[in-house]
C-alpha positions as CSV (number, residue, x, y, z in Angstrom):
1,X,-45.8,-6.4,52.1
2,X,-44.4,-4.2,50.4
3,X,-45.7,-2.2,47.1
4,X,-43.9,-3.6,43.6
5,X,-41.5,-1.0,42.3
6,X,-43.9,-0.7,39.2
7,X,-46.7,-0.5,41.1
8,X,-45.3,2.2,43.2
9,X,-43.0,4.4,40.2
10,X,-46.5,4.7,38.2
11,X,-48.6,5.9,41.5
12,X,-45.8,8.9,42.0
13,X,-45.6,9.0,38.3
14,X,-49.7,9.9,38.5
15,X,-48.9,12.3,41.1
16,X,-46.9,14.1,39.2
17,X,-48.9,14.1,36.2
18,X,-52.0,16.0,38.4
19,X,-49.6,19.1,38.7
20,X,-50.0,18.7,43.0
21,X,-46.0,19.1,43.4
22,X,-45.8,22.3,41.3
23,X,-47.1,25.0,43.8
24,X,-44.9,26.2,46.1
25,X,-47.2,25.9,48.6
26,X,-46.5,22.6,48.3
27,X,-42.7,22.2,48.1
28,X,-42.7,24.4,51.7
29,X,-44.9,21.9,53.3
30,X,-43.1,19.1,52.0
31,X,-39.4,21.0,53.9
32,X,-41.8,22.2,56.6
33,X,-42.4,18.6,57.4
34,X,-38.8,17.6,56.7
35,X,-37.5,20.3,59.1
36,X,-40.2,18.8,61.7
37,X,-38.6,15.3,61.3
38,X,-34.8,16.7,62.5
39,X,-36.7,18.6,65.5
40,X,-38.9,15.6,66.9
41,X,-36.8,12.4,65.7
42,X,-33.5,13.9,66.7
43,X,-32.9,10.4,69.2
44,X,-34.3,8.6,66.7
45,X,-31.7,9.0,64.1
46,X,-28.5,9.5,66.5
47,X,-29.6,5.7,67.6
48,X,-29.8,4.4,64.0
49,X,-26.2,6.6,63.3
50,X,-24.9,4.7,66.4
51,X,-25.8,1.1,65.4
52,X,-24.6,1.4,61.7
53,X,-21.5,3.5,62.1
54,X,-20.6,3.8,66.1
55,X,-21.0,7.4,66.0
56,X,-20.8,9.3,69.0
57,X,-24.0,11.5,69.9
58,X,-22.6,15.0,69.0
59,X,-20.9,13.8,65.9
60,X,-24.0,12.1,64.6
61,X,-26.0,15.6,65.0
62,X,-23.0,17.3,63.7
63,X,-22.7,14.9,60.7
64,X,-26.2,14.0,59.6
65,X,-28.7,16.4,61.5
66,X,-27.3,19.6,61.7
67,X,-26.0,19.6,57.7
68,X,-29.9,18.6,56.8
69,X,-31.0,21.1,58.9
70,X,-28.6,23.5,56.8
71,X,-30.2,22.4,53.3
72,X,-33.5,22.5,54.5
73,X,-33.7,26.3,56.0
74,X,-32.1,27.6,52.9
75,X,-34.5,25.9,50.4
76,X,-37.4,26.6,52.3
77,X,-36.1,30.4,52.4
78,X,-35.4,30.7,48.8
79,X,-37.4,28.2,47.1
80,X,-39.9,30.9,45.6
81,X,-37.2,32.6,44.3
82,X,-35.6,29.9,42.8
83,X,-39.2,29.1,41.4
84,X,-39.5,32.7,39.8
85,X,-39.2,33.0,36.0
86,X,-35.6,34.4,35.1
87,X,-36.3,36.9,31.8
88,X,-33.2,37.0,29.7
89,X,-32.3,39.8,26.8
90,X,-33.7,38.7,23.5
91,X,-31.2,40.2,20.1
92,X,-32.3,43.0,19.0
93,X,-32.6,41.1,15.3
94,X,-35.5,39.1,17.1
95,X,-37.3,42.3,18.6
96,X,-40.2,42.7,19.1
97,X,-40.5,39.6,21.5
98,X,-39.8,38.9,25.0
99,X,-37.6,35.8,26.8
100,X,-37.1,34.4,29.3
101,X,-36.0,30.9,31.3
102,X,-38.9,29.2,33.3
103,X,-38.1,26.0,35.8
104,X,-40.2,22.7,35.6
105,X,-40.1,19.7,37.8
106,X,-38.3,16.9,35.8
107,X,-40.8,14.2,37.1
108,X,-39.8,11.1,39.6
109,X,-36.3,11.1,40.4
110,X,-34.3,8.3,42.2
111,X,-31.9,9.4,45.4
112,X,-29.7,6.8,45.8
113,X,-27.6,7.0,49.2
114,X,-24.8,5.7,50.3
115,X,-23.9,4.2,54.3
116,X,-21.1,6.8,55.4
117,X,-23.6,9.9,56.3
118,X,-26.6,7.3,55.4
119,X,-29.3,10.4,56.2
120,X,-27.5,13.6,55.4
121,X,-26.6,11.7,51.9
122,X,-30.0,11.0,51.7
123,X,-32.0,14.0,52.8
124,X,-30.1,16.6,51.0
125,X,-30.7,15.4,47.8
126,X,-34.2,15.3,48.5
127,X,-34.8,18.5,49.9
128,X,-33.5,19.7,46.4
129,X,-35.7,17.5,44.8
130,X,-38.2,18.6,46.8
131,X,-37.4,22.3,46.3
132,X,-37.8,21.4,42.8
133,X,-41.1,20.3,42.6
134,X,-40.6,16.6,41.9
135,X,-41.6,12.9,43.2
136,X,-38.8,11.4,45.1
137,X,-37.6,7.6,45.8
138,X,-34.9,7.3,48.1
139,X,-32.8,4.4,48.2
140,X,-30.8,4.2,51.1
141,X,-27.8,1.6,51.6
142,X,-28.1,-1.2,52.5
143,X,-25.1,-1.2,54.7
144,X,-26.8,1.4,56.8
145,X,-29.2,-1.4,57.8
146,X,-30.7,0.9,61.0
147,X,-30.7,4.2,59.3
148,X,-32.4,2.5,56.2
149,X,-35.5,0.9,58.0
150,X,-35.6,4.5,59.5
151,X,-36.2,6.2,56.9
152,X,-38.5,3.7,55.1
153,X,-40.6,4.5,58.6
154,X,-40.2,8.5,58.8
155,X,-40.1,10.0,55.3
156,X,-43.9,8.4,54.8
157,X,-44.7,9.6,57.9
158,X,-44.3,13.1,57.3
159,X,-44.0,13.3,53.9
160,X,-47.1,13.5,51.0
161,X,-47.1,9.8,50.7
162,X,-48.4,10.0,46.9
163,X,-45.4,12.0,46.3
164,X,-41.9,10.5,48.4
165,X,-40.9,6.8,48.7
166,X,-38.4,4.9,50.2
167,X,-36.9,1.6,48.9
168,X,-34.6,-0.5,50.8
169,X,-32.7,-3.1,49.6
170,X,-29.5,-4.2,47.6
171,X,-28.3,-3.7,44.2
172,X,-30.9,-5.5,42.6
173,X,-33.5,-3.1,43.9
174,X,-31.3,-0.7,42.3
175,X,-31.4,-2.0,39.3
176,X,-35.2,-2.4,39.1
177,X,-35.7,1.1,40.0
178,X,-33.5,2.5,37.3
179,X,-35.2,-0.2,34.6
180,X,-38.2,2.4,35.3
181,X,-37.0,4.9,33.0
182,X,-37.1,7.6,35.8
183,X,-36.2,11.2,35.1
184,X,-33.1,11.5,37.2
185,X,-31.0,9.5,39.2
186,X,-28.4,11.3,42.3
187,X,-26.4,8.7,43.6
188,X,-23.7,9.4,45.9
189,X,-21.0,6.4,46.4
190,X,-17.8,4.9,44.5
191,X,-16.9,5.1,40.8
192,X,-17.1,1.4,40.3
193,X,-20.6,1.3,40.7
194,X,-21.4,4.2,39.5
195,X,-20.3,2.9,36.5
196,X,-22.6,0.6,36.9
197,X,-25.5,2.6,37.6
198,X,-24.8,4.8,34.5
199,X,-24.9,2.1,32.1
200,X,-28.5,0.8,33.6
201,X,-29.4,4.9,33.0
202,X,-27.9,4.7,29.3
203,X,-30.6,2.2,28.5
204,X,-33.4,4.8,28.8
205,X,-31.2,8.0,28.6
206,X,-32.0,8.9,32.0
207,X,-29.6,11.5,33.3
208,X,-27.4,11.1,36.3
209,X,-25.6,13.1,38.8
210,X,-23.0,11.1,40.2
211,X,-20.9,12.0,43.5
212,X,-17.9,10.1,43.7
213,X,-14.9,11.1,46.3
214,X,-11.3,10.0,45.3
215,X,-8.1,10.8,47.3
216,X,-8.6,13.9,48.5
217,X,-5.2,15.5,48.8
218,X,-4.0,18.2,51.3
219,X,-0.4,20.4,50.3
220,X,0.7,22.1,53.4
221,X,3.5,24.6,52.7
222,X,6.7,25.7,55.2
223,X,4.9,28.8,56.2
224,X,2.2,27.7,56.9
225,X,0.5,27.6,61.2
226,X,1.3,23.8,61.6
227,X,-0.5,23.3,64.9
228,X,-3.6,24.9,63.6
229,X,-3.2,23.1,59.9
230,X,-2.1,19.8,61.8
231,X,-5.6,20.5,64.3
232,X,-8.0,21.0,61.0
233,X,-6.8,18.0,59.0
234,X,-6.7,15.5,61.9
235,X,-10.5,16.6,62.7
236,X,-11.4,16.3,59.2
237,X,-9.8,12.5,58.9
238,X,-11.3,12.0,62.9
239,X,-15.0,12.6,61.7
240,X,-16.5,9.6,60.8
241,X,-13.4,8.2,61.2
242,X,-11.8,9.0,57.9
243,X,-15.2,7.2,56.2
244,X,-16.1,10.6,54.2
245,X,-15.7,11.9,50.5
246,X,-14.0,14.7,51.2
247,X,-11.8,13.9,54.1
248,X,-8.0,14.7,53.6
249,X,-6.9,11.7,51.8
250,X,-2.8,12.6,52.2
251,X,-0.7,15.2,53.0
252,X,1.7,16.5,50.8
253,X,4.1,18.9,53.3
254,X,7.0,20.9,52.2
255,X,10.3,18.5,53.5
256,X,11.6,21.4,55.9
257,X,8.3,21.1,57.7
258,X,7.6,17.4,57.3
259,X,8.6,16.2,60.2
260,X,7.3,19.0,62.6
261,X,4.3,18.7,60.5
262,X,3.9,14.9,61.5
263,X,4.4,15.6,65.6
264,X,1.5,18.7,65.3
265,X,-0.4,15.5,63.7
266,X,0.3,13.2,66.6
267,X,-0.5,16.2,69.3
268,X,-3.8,16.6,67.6
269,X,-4.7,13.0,67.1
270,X,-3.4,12.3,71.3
271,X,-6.5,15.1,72.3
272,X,-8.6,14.9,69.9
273,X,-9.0,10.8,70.6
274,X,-8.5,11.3,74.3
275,X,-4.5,9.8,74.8
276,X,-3.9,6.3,72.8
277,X,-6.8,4.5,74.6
278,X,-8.9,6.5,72.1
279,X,-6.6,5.7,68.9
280,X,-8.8,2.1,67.2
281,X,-11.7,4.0,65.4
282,X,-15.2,2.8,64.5
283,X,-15.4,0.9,61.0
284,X,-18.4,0.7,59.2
285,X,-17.9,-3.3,58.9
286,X,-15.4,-6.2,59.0
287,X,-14.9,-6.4,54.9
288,X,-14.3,-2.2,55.4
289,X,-12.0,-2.7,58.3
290,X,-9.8,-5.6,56.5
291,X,-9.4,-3.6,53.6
292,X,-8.1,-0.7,55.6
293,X,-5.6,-3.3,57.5
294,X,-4.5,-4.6,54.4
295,X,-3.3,-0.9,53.2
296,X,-1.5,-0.9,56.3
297,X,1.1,-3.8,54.6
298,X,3.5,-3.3,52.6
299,X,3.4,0.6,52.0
300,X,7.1,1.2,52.7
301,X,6.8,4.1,55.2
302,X,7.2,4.7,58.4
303,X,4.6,4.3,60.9
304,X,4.7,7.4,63.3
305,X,1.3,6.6,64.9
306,X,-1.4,4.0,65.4
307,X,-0.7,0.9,63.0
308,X,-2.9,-1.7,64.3
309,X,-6.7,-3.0,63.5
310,X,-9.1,-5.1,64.7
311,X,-10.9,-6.3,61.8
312,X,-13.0,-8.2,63.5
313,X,-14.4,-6.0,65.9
314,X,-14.9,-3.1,63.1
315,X,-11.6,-1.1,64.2
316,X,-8.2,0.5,63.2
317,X,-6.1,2.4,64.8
318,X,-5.8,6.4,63.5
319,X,-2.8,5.8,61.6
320,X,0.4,8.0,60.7
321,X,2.1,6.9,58.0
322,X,5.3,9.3,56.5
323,X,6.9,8.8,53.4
324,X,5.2,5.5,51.8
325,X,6.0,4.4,48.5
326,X,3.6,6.3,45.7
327,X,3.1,3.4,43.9
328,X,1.4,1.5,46.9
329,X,-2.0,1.0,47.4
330,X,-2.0,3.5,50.2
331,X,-1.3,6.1,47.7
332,X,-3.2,5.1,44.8
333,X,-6.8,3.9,46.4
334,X,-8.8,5.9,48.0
335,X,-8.5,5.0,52.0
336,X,-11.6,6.4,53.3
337,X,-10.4,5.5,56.9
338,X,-8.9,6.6,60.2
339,X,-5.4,6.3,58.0
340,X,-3.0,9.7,56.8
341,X,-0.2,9.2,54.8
342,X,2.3,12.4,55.1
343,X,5.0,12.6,52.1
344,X,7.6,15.0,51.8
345,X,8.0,17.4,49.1
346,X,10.8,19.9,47.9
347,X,8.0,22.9,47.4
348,X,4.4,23.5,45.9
349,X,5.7,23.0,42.6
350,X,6.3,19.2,43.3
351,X,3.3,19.3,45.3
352,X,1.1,20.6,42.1
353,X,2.8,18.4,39.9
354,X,1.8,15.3,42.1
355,X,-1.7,15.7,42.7
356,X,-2.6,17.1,38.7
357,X,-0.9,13.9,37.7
358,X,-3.8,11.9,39.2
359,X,-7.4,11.7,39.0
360,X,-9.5,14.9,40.0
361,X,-10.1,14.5,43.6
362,X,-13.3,15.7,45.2
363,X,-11.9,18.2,47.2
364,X,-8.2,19.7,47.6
365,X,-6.7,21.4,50.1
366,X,-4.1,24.3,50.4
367,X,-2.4,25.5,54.1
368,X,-0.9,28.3,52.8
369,X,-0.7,32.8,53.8
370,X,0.7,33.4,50.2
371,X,-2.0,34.7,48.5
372,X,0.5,33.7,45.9
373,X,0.4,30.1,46.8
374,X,-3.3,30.4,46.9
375,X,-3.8,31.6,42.8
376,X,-1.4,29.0,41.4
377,X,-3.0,26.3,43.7
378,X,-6.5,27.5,42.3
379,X,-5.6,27.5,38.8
380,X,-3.2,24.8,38.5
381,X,-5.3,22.2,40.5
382,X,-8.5,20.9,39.6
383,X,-11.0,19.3,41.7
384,X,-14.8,19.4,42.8
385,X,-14.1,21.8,45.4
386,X,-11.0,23.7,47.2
387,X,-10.7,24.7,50.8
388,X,-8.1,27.0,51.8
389,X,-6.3,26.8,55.2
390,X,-9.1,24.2,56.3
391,X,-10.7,21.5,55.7
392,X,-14.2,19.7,54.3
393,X,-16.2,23.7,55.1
394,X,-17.4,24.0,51.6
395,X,-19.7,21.5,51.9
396,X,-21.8,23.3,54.3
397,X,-22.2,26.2,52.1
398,X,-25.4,26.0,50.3
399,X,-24.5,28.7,48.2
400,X,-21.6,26.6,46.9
401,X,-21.8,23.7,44.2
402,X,-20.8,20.4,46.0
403,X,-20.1,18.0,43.1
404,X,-17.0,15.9,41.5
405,X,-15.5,16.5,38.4
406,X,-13.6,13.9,35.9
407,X,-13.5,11.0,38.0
408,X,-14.9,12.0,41.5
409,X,-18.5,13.0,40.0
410,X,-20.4,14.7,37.7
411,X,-23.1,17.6,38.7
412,X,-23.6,19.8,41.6
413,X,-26.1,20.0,43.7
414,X,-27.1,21.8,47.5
415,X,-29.2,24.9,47.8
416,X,-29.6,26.8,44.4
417,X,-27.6,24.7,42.6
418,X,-29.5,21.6,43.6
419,X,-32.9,23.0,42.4
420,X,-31.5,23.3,39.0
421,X,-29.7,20.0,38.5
422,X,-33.7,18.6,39.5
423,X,-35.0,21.2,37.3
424,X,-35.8,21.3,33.4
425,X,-34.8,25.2,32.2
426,X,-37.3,25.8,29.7
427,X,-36.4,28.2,26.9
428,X,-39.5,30.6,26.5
429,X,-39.8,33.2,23.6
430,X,-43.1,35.6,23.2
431,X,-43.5,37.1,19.7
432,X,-45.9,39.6,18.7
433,X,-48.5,38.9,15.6
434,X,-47.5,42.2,14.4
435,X,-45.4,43.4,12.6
436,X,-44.6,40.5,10.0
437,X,-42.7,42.1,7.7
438,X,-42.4,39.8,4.5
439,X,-38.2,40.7,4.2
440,X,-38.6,36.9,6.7
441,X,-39.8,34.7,4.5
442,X,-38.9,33.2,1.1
443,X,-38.5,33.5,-1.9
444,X,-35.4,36.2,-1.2
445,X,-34.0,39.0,-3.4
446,X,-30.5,39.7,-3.3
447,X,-31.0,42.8,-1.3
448,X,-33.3,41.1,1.7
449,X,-30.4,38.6,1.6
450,X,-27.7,41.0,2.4
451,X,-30.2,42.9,5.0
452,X,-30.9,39.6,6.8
453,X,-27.4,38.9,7.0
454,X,-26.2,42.3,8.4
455,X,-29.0,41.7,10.9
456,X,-28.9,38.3,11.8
């Protein structure tokens, strides 16, 4: 049976209070271990990967392992230098005295995960929580029913089990966790409930980082290499079949290259899913897979390639749609599926001008030589994170922030900049006793109020 949430938030709560996560010693262990899981349980977890999402082998290591693997060798490189007191200058008004910033561990945080990368989602965030010196609860979806019950077994395997726990279930377990009053809460899924979740954290002013995807969009310009831009957006909607925050939502391509655009497309699709016996891609479920047929009706383009799903059976086709309408659901929900909507635009103008007129994507995506292209597209567009001529490769950079902004998240986190968002930066100042000149304090003349003023 398992412990109550109570029960089990105030034994990592005691944890934390005997100081035992704070060493650094400790924090290595803890990735040590977590890099010792990925070695030994590798068939473990591509078996749990296959069951909830039909993932090939390869792409499962690809996905899930190898990215951990990533986030754990950079925080166990860095972590005591992450760790290290950071002095800052202190004014010269304030002299003598020394500052300086010094990291804390913000206490039990909740990881809550979502079921398209159900481990990588789940173990990133905790190796920065880890990194950080806290207590950990993962809650892993519950529509990654294999991957879940694995990592309720693993994690307390080789984890301190005083210090990192996992809770399955559904929303209400959610719910129960975050009535806790914990000291952070990462979740990773769609705005709707992270709405949700937010408002359970308001109640006890817990603060959240939220990652949230949104149409990711992808502006290809005429001189662009179309074979190799058509190659690195159709492997970016192929992994995971399209079910991934910052896949290529839609392609926004110059109209002189449209078209040619499109065929590259096809080409790439053809090899990369082995000829059109390989087109019906793996949907996480039936409800997932009917939603994704139902955005193939009624979209007023022009299907080019794929069109058909098997909802029942978990699969649609990798889709090619060109020119729908921009007022149809294709275009204005997120599709997070094997489907790629190509429109035509006159130039990057247009193409700015569309995407800045919608929500803040999680990613964006330029094809483009101009370095010219490049600047405008970097300061005209905002979004969590921009890739130029490729495709979903800043999220394997732990030296880069991976987080929303407006309505596709709010934080960062991954290597460095993970540590902090599970880290309190406490302001330190060190004054002398001496001197104390008596100028400080009240009751002031005239004179030791212009003084303080031309010094303060």
């Amino acid at each position: 049976m398992s412990t109550p949430i109570p029960e089990l938030v105030a034994r990592l709560r005691a944890t934390h209070a005997s100081g035992r996560t704070k060493p650094a010693a400790w924090r290595i262990r803890q990735l040590d271990a977590l890099g010792r899981l990925l070695a030994e349980r590798e068939d473990d977890i591509v078996t749990a990967l296959e069951s909830d999402l039909g993932r090939e082998s390869f792409e499962a290591w690809f996905a899930d392992i190898a990215s951990s693997r990533i986030e754990v060798q950079d925080a166990k490189k860095n972590v005591r230098k992450w760790m290290r007191a950071k002095r800052v200058a202190t004014p010269l008004a304030m002299q003598p005295g020394r500052s300086w910033i010094q990291y804390e561990p913000l206490g039990v945080v909740l990881v809550i995960s979502p079921w398209n990368y159900p481990f990588y989602l789940a173990v990133g965030p905790l190796v920065a929580a880890l990194a950080a010196g806290n207590c950990v609860i993962v809650k892993p979806s519950e529509h990654a029913p294999a991957t879940s019950a694995l990592l309720a077994e693993l994690l307390p395997a080789y984890l301190d089990q005083d210090a990192v726990a996992v809770v399955e279930g559904a929303a209400e377990a959610t719910r129960d966790l975050i009535d806790q009053g914990l000291d952070h809460i990462l979740f990773t899924g769609g705005p709707e409930i992270a709405r949700a979740v937010m408002a359970d954290a308001a109640k006890h002013l817990t603060p959240v980082t939220l990652e949230l995807g949104g149409k990711s969009p992808v502006v290809v310009t005429a001189a662009t290499d179309l074979p190799v831009a058509a190659r690195r957006v159709v492997y970016g909607k192929h992994l995971n079949a399209g079910q991934t925050c910052i896949a290529p939502d839609y392609v926004l391509a110059e109209r002189s290259v449209a078209e040619e655009f499109a065929r590259e497309v096809v080409k790439a699709i053809d090899v990369m899913t082995e000829g059109t016996e390989g087109r019906a891609r793996p949907i996480v479920n039936e409800r997932h897979a009917a939603r994704l047929a139902g955005l193939l009706e009624k979209h007023g383009g022009k299907v080019v390639h794929g069109g058909g799903s098997d909802p029942a059976n978990k699969r649609v086709d990798f889709t090619v749609v060109a020119d729908p309408e921009l007022d149809s659901p294709l275009m204005t929900e997120e599709i997070f599926g094997p489907i790629l909507p190509i429109v035509s635009v006159a130039n990057l103008g247009e193409a700015v001008e569309f995407v800045t007129s919608r929500p803040k994507p999680l990613a964006a995506y330029l094809f483009s030589p101009s370095k010219a292209d490049e600047r405008r597209f970097l300061a005209d567009v905002s979004a969590g994170g921009v890739v130029i001529n490729n495709v979903g490769y800043h999220v394997l950079n732990p030296h880069l922030p991976f987080g929303g902004v407006g309505n596709s998240g709010m934080g960062a986190y991954h290597g460095e900049f993970g540590f902090q968002t599970f880290s309190h930066r406490k302001a330190v100042m060190r004054k002398s006793t001496t001197p104390d000149p008596k100028l400080v304090y009240p009751p002031y003349t005239e004179a030791t109020k212009r003084l303080l003023r031309r010094l303060l």
